[in-house]
C-alpha positions in Angstrom: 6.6 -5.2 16.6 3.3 -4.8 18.0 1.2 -3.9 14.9 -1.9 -2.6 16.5 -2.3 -0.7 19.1 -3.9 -2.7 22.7 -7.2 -0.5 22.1 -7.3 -1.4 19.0 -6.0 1.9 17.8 -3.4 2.8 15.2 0.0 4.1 16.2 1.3 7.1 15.1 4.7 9.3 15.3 4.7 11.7 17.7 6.3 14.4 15.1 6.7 14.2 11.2 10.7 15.4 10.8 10.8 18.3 8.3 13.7 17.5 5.4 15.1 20.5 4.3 14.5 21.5 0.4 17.6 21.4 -0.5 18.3 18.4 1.1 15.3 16.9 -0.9 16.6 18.6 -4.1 20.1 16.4 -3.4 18.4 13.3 -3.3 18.4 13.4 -7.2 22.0 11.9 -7.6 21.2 9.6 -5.4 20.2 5.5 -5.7 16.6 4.7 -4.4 18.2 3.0 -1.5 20.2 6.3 0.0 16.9 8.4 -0.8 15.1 5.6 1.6 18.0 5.9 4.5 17.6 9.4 4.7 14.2 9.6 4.8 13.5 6.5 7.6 17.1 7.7 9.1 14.3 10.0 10.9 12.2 7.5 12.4 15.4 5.3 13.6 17.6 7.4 15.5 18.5 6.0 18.8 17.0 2.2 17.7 19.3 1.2 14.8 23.1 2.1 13.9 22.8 4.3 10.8 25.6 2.3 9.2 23.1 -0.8 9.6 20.0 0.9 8.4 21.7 1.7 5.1 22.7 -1.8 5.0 19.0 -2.4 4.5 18.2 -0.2 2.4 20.5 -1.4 -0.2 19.3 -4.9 0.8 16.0 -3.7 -0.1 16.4 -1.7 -3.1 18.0 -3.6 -5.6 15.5 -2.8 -8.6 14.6 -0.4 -11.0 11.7 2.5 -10.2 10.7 3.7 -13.6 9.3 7.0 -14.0 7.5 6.8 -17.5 6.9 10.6 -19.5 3.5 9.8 -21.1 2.9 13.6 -22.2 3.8 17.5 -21.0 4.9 17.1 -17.4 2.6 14.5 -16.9 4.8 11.0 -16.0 3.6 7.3 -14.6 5.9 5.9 -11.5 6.1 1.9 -11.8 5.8 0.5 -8.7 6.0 -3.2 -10.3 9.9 -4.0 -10.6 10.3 -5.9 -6.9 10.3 -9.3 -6.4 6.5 -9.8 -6.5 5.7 -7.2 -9.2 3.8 -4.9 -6.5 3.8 -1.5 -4.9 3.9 -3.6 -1.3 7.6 -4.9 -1.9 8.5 -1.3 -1.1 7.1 -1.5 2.3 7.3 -5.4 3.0 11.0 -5.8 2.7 11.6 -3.2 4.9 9.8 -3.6 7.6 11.1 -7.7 7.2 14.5 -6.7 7.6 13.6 -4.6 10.3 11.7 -7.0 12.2 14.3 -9.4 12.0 16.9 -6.9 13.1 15.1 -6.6 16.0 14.5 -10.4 17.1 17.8 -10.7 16.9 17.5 -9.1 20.6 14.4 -11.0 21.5 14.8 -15.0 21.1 10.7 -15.3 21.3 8.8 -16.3 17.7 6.8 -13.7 16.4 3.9 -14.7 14.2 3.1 -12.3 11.1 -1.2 -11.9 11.0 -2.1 -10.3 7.6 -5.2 -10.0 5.5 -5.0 -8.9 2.0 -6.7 -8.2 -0.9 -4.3 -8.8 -3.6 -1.3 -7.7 -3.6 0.1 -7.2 0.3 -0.1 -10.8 1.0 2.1 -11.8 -1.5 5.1 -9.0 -0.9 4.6 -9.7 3.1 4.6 -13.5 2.4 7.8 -13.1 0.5 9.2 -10.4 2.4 8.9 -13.0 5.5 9.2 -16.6 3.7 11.6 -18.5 5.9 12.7 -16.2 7.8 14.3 -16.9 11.5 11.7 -16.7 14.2 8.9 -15.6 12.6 5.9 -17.3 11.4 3.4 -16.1 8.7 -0.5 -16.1 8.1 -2.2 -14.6 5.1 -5.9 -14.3 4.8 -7.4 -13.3 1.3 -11.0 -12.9 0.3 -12.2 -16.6 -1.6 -13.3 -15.0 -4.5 -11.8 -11.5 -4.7 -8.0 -11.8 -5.7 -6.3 -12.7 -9.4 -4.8 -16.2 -9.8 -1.8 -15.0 -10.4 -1.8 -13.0 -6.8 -3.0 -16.0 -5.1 -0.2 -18.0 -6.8 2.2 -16.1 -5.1 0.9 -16.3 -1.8 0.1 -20.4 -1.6 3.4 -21.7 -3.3 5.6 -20.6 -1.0 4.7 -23.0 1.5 7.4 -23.1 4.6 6.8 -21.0 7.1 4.2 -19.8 5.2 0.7 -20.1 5.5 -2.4 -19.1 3.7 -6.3 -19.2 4.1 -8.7 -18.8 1.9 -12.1 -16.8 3.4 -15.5 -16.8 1.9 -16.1 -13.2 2.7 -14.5 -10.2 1.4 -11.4 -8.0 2.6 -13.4 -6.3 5.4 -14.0 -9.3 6.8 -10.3 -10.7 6.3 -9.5 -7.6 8.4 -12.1 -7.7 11.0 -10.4 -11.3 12.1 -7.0 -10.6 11.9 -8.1 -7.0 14.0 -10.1 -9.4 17.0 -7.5 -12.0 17.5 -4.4 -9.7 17.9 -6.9 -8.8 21.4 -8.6 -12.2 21.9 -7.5 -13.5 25.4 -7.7 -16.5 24.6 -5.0 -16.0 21.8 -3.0 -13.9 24.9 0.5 -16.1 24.6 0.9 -16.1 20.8 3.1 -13.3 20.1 1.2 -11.8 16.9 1.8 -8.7 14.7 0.9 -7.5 11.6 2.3 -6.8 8.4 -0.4 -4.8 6.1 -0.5 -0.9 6.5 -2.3 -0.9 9.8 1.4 -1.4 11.0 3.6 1.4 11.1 6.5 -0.4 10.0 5.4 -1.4 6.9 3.7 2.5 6.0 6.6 5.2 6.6 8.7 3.4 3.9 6.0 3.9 1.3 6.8 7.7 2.0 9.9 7.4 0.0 9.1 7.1 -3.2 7.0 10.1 -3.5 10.3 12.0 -2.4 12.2 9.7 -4.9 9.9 11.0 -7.8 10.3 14.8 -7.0 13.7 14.8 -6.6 14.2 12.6 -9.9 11.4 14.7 -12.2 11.7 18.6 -10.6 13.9 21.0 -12.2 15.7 23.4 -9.5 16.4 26.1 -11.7 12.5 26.4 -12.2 12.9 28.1 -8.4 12.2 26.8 -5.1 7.7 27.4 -5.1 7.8 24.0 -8.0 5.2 21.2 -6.8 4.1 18.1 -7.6 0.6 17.0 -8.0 0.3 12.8 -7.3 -2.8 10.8 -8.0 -3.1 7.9 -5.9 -4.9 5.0 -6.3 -6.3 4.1 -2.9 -7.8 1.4 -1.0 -6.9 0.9 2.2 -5.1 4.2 2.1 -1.8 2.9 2.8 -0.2 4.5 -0.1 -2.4 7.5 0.9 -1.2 8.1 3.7 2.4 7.5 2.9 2.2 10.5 0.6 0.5 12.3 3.4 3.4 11.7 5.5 6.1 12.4 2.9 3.9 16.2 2.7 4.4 16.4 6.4 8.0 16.2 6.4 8.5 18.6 3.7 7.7 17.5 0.1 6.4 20.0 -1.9 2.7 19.2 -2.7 0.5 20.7 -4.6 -1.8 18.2 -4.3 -3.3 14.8 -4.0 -5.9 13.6 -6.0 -7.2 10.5 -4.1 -8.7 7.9 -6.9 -11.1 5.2 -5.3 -13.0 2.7 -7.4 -16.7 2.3 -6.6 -16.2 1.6 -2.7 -16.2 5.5 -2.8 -17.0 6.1 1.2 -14.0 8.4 1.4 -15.2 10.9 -1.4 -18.8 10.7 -0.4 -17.3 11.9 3.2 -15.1 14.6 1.3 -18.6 15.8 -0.5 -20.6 15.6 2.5 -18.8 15.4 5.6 -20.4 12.9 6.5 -18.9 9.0 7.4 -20.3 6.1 6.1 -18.8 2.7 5.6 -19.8 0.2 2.6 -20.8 -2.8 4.3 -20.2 -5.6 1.9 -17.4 -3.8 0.2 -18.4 -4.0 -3.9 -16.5 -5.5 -6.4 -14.3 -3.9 -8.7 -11.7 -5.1 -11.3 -9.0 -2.9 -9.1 -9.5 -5.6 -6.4 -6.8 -4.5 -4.0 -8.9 -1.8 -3.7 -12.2 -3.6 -2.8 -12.3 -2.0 1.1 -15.4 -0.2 2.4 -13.9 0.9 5.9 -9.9 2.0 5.1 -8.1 1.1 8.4 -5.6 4.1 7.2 -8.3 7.0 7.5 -8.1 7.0 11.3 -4.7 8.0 10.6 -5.9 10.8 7.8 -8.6 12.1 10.3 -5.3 12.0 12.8 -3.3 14.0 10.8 -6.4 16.6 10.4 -6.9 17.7 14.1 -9.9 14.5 14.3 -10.6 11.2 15.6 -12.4 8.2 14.4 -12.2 4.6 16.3 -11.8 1.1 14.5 -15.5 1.1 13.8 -15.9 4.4 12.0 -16.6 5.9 14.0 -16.1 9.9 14.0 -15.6 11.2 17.7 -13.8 14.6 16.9 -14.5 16.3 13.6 -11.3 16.7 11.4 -10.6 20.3 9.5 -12.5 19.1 6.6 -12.0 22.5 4.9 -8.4 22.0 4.9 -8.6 18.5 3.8 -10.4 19.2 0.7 -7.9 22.4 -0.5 -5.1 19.2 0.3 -6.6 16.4 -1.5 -9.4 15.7 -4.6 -11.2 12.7 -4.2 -12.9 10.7 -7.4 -14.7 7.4 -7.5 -14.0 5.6 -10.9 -15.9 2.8 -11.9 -15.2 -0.3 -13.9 -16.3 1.1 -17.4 -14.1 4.0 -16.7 -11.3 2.0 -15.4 -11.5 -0.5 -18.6 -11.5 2.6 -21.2 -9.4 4.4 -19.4 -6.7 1.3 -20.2 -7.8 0.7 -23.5 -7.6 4.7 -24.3 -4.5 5.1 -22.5 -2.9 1.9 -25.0 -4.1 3.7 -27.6 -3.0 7.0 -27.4 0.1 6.7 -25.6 0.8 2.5 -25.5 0.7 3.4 -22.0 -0.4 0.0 -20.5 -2.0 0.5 -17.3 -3.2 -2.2 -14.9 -7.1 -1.6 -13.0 -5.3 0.0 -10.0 -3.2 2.6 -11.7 -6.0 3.3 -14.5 -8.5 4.4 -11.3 -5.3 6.5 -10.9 -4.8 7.6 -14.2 -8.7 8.4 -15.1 -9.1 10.2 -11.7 -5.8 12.7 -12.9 -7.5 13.1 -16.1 -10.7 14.2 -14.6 -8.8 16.8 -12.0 -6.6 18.3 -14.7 -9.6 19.0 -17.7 -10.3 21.7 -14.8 -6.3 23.2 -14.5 -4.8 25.3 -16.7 -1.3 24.7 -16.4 -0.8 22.1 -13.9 3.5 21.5 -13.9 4.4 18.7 -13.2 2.4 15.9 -12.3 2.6 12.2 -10.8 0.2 9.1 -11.2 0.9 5.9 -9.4 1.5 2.4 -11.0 1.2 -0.2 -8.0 1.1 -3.2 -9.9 2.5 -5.0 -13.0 -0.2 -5.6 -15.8 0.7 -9.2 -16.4 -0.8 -10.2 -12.8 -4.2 -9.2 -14.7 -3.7 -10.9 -18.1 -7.6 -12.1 -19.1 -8.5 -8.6 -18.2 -5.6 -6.6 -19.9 -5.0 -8.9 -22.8 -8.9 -8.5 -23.5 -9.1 -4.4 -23.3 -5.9 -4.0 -25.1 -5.4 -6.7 -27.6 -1.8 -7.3 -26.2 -0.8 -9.6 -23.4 1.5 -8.1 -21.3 5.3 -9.3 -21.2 6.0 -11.6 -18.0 8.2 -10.1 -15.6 10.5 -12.7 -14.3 9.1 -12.5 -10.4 5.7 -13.9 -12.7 7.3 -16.2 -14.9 6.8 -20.8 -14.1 4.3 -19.4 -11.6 1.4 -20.8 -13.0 3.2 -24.4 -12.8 3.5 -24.0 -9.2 1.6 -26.2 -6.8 -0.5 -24.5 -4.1 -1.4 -25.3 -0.5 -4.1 -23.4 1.4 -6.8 -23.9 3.5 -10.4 -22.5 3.4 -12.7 -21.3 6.2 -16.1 -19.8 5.9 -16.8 -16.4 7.3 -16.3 -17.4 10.7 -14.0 -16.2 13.3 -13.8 -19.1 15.2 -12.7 -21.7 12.7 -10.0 -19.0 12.4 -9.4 -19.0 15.9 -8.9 -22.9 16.2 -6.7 -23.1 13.1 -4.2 -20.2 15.1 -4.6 -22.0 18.0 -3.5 -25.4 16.8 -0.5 -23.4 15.2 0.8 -21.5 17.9 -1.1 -21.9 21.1 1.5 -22.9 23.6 
């Protein structure tokens, strides 16, 4: 409920709950939604009545998860089915539903503080529009997110609200970051709702779990693995995977895929930290972030410590994080062939974020002989990039219906410069008491 940490840190569970292999095996007859209770079942004990929690897992789940063969072992999960077409309505709904389960306890309104840039503000806006004592903010970048993900963020309206910042995603975060500890801001009851939270990042665990399960074959013996390439920005979905590892899933491998804000393999290369201050910008723009609010919790998880900043206080095992993970910067020409060749050869349409994916997997496996069976990410539906697809690949992509009378929607925002005071006064006009 608290979102961030008082100093500023990230929380963390105090143990990662191994699941059993054959426990994970059996989770191949099972709907996405009992695959989800078992695996958060671990994080809930003692908090919510199991009976309940799978009560919101089928509330959550209630739509398809393709896993698309494309060639060998080599298969796409579609992350693009929920109600806003994105990889975040895994996440959002859940931790929704599981905020509200808890206000039912505490009467006092809690007010959702989110920046985004693209697709989290829409799921969390949705994920939270009009519910019961809870209030939501969304900040996105001015120039830096699709129309169609903006759409779906400022025609909600109710107890919805959304700013437009002339900045980029860093700085979206950097605000949201200062007033959950400005004092003057002390009796608004704020928390978050992008991965920073860790109510909205052990759900996206479940689908790498989902995928094995679905895809492996038992009778190939109990040493099969799964190699996932992730398309990574602010690491969210990183780190899920990271945690689903920790609790049991049989990795081979992760083969981290950034676009040009490549600060994460440049540290892999060199050990060395550096952030990209401004963030550049790509045609993946979810993934526009030059400081990953995640990594802390990667450099966590590998024996280190780094503050809000960047800061590196206690050096990670870098040696093991490289045999766990390949990192690859892809940039836009990459990403735009790597659709157009992917349509071509396969009619695999990919959108910019799961292209980085897909182009990163390519460049990994020229250099594996047999690599079994292997996992890209697909976190967003290719019609919320029409121009950009319909222009690489000659064919517009078909409308899901969470997109469809969109466009005819009227929006409401407002728009602040890059200035965390005219923030400040807008929150405090809203909520101040």
């Amino acid at each position: 409920m608290k979102g961030q940490a008082p100093d500023k840190g990230l929380y963390m569970p105090l143990r990662f709950e191994p699941i059993p292999l054959d426990e994970i095996f059996a989770f191949k007859a099972m709907p996405y939604s009992e695959i989800a209770f078992n695996v958060l079942k671990r994080y809930t004990r003692e908090l919510i009545p199991d009976e309940k929690l799978l009560q919101l897992c089928h509330e959550c789940y209630d739509y398809d998860v393709p896993l698309e063969h494309v060639r060998d072992e080599c298969y796409i999960m579609r992350l693009d089915q929920g109600p806003t077409a994105s990889f975040k309505d895994f996440a959002a709904r859940m931790m929704a539903r599981l905020m509200r389960y808890f206000l039912m306890e505490d009467k006092s309104r809690l007010v959702i503080l989110t920046a985004t840039s693209g697709d989290t503000g829409s799921a969390v806006a949705h994920a939270f529009h009009n519910v019961d004592g809870m209030s939501m903010v969304v900040l996105f970048p001015q120039k830096e997110v699709s129309d169609r993900q903006r759409k779906q963020m400022t025609t909600l309206g109710g107890n919805v609200s959304v700013i437009s910042v002339a900045g980029k995603f860093d700085d979206c975060q950097a605000m949201v970051k200062r007033a959950f500890t400005d004092p003057d801001l002390a009796t608004v009851r704020f928390s978050s709702a992008n991965s920073i939270n860790i109510g909205r990042l052990l759900p996206q665990a479940v689908y790498y779990f989902y995928a094995f399960a679905r895809l492996s074959k038992k009778e190939r013996g109990k040493d099969r693995t799964v190699v996932y390439a992730v398309p990574s920005g602010n690491f969210g979905d990183m780190m899920g995977g990271l945690i689903a590892w920790r609790m049991g899933l049989p990795v081979e491998r992760f083969v981290i895929a950034t676009n040009t804000n490549d600060e994460f393999p440049e540290f892999m290369k060199t050990g060395k930290y550096h952030k990209i201050e401004p963030s550049r910008v790509c045609i993946s723009n979810a993934m526009n972030v030059g400081h990953p609010s995640n990594l802390a919790r990667v450099i966590d998880l590998y024996g280190g410590r780094m503050d809000e900043t960047g800061k590196i206080d206690k050096d990670p095992n870098l040696e093991k994080m490289r045999c766990d993970m390949h990192a690859l910067s892809i940039d836009d020409n990459e990403t735009r062939e790597t659709i157009r060749t992917a349509y071509q050869k396969h009619k695999l349409m990919l959108e910019p974020h799961g292209a980085v994916a897909w182009a990163a997997l390519d460049k990994y496996l020229s250099n594996i002989d047999k690599p079994g069976l292997v996992v890209s990410i697909e976190t967003a539906h290719p019609a919320k990039f029409p121009e950009e697809i319909t222009r690489i690949t000659g064919t517009e992509p078909v409308l899901p219906p969470s997109l469809q009378g969109l466009d005819k929607k009227k929006e409401s925002f407002l728009s602040i410069g890059n200035n965390y005071e005219e923030l400040k006064k807008i929150l405090a006009s809203m909520f101040k008491k």
